[in-house]
N, C-alpha and C positions, 0 to 999 in steps of 0.2 A: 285122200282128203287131207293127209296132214302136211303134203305138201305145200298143198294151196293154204291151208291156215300158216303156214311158216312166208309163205310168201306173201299173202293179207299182212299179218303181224307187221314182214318185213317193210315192206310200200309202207305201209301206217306210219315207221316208226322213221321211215327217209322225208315224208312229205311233212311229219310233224318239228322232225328237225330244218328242215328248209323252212318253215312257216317259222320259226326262230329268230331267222337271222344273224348277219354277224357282228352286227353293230358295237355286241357287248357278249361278254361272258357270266357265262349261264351252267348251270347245272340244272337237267334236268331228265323226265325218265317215259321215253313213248309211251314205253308200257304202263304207267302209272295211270298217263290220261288215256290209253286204251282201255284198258281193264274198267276205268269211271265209264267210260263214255259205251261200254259195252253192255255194260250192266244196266245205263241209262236205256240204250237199245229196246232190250228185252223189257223193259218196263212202257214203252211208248208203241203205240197205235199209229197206222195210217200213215201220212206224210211226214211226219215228225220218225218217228220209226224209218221210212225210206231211208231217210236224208241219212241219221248214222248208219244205216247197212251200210250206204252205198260207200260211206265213208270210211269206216273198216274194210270195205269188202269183202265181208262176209255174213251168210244168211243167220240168223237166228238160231236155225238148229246147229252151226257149225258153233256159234259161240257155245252152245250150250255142250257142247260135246267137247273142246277144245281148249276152255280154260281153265277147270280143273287141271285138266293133264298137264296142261303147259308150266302149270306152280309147282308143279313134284317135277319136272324135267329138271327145272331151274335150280329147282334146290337137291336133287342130285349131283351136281354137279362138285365134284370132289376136289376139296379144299376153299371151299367156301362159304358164307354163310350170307344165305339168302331169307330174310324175313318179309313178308305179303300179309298184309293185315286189310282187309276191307270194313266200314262203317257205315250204317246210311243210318243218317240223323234224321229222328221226325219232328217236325210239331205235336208238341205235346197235346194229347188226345186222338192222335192218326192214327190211320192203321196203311198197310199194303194191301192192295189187290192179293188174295191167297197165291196166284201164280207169279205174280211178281217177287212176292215175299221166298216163295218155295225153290225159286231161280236165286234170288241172292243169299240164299243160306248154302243152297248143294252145288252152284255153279261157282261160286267167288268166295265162297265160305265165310259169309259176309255177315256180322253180328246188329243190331235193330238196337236202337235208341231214340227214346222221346227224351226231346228235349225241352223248355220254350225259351223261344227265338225272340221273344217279346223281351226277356231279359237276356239280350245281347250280349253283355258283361260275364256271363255266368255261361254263357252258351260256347261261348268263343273260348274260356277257359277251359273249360271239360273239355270239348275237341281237340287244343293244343296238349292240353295233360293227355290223352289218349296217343296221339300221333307220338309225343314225346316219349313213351312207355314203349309205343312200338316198334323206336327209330333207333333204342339205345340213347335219348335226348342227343341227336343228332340235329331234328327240325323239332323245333321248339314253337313256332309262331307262325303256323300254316294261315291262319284264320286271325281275323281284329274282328272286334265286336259292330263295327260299324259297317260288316258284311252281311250281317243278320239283321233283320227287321222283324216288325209284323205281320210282312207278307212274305216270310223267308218259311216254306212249310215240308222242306227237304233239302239235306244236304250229303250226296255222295265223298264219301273220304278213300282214298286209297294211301295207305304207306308200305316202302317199300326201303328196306334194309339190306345193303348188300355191303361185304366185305370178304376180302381176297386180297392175299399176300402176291404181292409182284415181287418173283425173282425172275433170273436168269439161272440159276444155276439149280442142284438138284435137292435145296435142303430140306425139303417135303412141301413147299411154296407152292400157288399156283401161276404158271409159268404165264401171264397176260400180257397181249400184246399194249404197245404202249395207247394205239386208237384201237375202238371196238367196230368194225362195221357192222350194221345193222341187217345185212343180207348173211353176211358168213354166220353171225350168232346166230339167226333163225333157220339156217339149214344145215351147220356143222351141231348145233347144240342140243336141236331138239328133236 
């Protein structure tokens, strides 16, 4: 099985980069909107739920078995430093499905907040102060307040902090190539 979740992951994160484009430059992280859109998964019923399987390609129980592991693989990885923080924001007064909630705590190890979205202003702040704590204030402005409404009554966050000394040579660095393919990382790495 962990094949096939390294090769899911892998496809995910080639079709996510092709849907990109090359028009402009871009920083950005497959795994960041896989890991959201995974989590959304497992929260969604029926055709809604199909449509990200099919698009991950992977069943439900795989996600649930696979992305835990996959954040300790990543952050194994010697001389690095890999930070995964997941948030799912609620309107304030919500609650989760108990199974939903019970998957984004031990699956994505994903922390719950109410917020209201009604105060936009305030909503948008805390989120970016959150992301910004988690990123090392790297990404400072994930979110503007005119993203949230009073119909805004969930909001999945994923940040992801990675850092890695590129040498060539042996000063205790880790040794990265200068492109990452997205096939070699999911089956040399994990």
């Amino acid at each position: 099985m962990e094949n096939q979740v390294s090769h899911s992951i892998a496809t995910f994160a080639a079709k996510f980069c092709n849907e990109l484009g090359t028009n402009k430059t871009s920083i950005c992280s497959p795994l960041s909107a896989e890991i959201v859109l995974a989590l959304l998964a497992l929260g969604c019923k029926n055709q809604s739920q199909a449509e990200l399987l099919k698009a991950l390609d992977m069943t439900d129980d795989e996600i649930r078995s696979s992305f835990f592991f996959l954040k300790s693989k990543l952050q194994s990885i010697q001389g690095t430093t890999l930070n995964v923080a997941n948030r799912v924001y609620l309107q304030l007064g919500s609650e989760l499905k108990p199974g939903v909630k019970k998957d984004a705590e031990e699956v994505f190890e994903s922390s719950l907040e109410q917020l209201d979205f009604k105060e936009s202003v305030a909503a948008a702040g805390a989120i970016n102060k959150w992301v910004a704590e988690k990123t090392d204030d790297k990404i400072t402005n994930i979110v503007s307040p005119d993203m949230l409404n009073n119909e805004t009554r969930v909001v999945l966050v994923n940040a992801m902090y990675f850092k890695a000394k590129k040498t060539n040579d042996k000063d205790g660095g880790v040794n990265l190539p200068s492109s990452i393919d997205p096939y070699e990382l999911a089956y040399d790495k994990l």
